[in-house]
C-alpha positions in Angstrom: 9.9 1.8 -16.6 12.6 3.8 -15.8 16.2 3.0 -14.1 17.6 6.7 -13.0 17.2 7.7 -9.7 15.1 10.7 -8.4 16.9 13.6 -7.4 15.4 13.2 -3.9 16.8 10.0 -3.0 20.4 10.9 -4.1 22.9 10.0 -1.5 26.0 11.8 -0.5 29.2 10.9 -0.5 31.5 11.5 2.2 35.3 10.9 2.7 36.9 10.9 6.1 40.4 10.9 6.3 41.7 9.8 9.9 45.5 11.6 11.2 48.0 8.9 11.6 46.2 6.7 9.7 47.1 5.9 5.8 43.2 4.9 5.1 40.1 6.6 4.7 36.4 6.2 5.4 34.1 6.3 2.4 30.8 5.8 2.7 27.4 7.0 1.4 24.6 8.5 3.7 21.2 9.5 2.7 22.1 13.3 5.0 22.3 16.4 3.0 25.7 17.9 2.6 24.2 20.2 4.9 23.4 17.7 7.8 26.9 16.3 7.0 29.0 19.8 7.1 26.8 20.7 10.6 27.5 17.5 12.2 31.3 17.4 11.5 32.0 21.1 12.4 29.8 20.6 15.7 31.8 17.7 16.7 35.0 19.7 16.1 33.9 22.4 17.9 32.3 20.3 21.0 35.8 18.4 20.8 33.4 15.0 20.7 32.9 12.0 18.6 31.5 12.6 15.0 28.4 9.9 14.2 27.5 9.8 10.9 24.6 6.8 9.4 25.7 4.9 6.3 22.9 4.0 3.0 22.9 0.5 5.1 21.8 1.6 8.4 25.5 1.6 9.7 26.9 4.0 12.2 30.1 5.5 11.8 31.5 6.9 14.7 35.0 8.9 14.8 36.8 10.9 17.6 36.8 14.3 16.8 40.5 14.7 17.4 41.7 12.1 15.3 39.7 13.5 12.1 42.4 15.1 9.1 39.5 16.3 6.6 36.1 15.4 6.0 35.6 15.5 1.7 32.0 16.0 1.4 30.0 15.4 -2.2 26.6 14.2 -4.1 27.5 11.3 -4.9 27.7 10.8 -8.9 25.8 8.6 -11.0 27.0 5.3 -11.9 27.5 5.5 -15.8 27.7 2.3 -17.9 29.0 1.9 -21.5 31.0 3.5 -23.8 28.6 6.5 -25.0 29.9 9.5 -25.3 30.5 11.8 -22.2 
């Protein structure tokens, strides 16, 4: 039985930080970082909303306008213990 996640189900993690706005969304979505850096730069461009889909099935929707950056990684593997790194 094994616990670690294949490499095709690995999620990515995505940071959007809203102008005049001290907080930031962070969620996971199961898009490529591809999908992801498409999707924002089209909404930019288009001058539209940017709608992203969370792990859970939730939408995420943000005015192009108001977005400050967009920080897009894999997301890392949740390590537990004290082993060695």
């Amino acid at each position: 039985m094994s616990t670690k996640k294949s490499d095709a189900a690995q999620s990515t993690h995505v940071r959007i930080a809203i102008t005049n706005i001290s907080g930031e969304l962070v969620f996971e979505t199961n898009s490529s970082v591809a999908d992801v850096k498409s999707a924002v730069a089209a909404a930019i461009a288009a001058k539209t909303t940017l709608a992203l889909q969370d792990i859970r099935g939730h939408e995420i929707v943000v005015a192009a306008e108001k977005i400050g950056f967009v920080d897009i990684g894999v997301a890392a593997d949740r390590r537990v213990g004290f082993g060695a790194v």
